[in-house]
C-alpha positions as CSV (number, residue, x, y, z in Angstrom):
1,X,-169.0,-6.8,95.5
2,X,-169.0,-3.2,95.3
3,X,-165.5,-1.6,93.6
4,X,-164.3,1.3,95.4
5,X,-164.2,4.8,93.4
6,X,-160.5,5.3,93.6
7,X,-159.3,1.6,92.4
8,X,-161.8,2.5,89.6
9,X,-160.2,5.7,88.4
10,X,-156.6,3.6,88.6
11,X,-157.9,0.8,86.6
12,X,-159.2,3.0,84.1
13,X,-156.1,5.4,83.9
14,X,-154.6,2.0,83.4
15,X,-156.5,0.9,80.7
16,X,-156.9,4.4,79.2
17,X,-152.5,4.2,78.9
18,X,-152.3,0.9,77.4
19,X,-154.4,1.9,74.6
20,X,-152.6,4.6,73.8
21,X,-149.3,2.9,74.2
22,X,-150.7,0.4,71.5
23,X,-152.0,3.4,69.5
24,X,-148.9,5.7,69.2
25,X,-146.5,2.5,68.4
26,X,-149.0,2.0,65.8
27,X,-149.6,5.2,64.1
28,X,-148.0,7.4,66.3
29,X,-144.9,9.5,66.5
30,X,-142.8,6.5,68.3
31,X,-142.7,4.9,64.7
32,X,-139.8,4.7,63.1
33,X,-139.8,6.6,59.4
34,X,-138.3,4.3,56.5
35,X,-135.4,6.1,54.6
36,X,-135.7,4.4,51.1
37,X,-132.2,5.4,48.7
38,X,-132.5,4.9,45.2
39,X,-131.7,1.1,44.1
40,X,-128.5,2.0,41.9
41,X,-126.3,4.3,43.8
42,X,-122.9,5.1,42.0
43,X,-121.2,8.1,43.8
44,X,-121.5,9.8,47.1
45,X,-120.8,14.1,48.2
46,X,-119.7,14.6,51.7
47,X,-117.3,16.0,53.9
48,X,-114.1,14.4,55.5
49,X,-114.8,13.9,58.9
50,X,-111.3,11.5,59.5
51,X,-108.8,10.1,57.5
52,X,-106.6,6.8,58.0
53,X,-104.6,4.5,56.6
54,X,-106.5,4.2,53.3
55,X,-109.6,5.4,54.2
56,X,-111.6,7.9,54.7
57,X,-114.6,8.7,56.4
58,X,-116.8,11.0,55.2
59,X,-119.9,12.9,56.5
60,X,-121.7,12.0,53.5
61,X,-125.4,13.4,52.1
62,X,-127.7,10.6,51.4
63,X,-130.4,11.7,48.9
64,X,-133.7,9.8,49.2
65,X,-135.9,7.5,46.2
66,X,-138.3,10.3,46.6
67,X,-137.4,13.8,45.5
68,X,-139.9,15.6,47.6
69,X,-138.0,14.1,51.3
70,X,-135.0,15.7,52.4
71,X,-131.4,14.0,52.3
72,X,-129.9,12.7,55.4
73,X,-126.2,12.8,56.6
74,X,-125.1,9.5,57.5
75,X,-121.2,8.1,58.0
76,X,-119.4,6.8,55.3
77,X,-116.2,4.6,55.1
78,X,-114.6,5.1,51.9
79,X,-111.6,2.6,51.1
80,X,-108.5,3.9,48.7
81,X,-107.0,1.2,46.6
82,X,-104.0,1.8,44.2
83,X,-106.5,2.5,41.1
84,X,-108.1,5.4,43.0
85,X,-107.5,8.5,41.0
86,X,-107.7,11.7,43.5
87,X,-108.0,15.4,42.0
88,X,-108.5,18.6,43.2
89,X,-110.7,20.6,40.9
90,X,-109.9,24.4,41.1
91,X,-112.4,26.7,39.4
92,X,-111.2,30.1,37.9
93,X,-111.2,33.3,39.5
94,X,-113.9,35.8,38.9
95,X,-111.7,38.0,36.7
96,X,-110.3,35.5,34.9
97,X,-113.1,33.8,33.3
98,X,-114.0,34.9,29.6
99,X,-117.5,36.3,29.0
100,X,-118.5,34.5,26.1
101,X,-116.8,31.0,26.4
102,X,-119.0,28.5,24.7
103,X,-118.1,25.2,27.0
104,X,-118.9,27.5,30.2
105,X,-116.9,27.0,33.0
106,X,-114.7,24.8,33.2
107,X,-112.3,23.5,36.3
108,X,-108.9,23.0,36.5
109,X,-107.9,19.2,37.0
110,X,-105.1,19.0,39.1
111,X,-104.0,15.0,40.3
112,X,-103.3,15.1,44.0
113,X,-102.3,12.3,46.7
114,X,-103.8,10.5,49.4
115,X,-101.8,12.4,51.7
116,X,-103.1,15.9,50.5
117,X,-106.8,15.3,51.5
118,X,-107.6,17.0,54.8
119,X,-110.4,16.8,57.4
120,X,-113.2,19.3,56.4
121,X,-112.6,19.2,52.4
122,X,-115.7,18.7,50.1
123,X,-116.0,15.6,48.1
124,X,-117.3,14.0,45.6
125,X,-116.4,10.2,45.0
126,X,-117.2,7.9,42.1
127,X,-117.4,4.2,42.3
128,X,-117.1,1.6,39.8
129,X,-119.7,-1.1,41.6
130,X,-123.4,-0.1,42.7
131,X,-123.0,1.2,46.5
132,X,-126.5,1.3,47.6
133,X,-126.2,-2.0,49.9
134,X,-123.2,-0.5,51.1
135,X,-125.2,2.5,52.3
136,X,-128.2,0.8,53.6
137,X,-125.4,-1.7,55.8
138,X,-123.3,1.4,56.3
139,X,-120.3,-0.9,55.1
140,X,-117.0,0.7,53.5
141,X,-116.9,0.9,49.6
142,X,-114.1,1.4,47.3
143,X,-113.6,4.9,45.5
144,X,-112.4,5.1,41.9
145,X,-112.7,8.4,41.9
146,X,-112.3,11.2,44.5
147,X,-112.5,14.9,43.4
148,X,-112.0,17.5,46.1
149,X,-113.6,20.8,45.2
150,X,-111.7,23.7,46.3
């Protein structure tokens, strides 16, 4: 039984696409690249993206186990309880800072509310528990701290 030239050429374009089907989800591009976070995770920097009734979510910058990868962005929920301490930390003006201050520069600390934080701010929250399951699960955490820079 002779195979005609044209079913030929299909069945090898065929085989020809399955190997590299197998080849690419192997090695290739289609993989998926692991993201691994450091295994004790205590505080978080972002950006409030939306805030509700105690909590916040925050555009948050994941940094990476390795130091040579680049962070990632990735949704946060951050919970409020009544021990959350919120401040606003207000640096001095240029003109107002003393040349040769030993301590350097240091911020202002001014205690603020829940209901001062607005969408867009800069923050940097502290927690009391280790957080890195949270991130990995993307599941909401509880802040102790939450300092807004301004």
């Amino acid at each position: 039984m002779k195979i005609k030239t044209p079913l030929l050429i299909i069945i090898i374009l065929v085989v020809i696409l399955i190997v590299l089907a197998i080849i690419f989800s192997i090695f290739g591009p289609l993989k998926k690249v692991k993201f691994s976070i450091p295994d004790e995770i205590f505080g978080l920097s972002g950006i409030i993206d939306d805030i509700g009734k105690n909590v916040l979510t925050i555009d948050a910058v994941i940094l990476p186990k390795d130091s040579a990868k680049e962070p990632i962005n990735q949704k946060m929920k951050v919970l409020i309880n009544d021990e959350t301490k919120i401040y606003k930390l207000q640096f001095p003006q240029a003109g107002t800072m003393k040349e040769n201050d030993a301590k350097g520069i240091q911020p202002i600390v001014i205690e603020i509310k829940f209901t001062d934080l607005k969408n867009g701010e800069n923050v940097n929250i502290q927690t009391k528990e280790n957080i890195s399951a949270n991130i990995k699960n993307k599941t909401p955490f509880t802040a102790s701290i939450i300092d807004v820079a301004d």
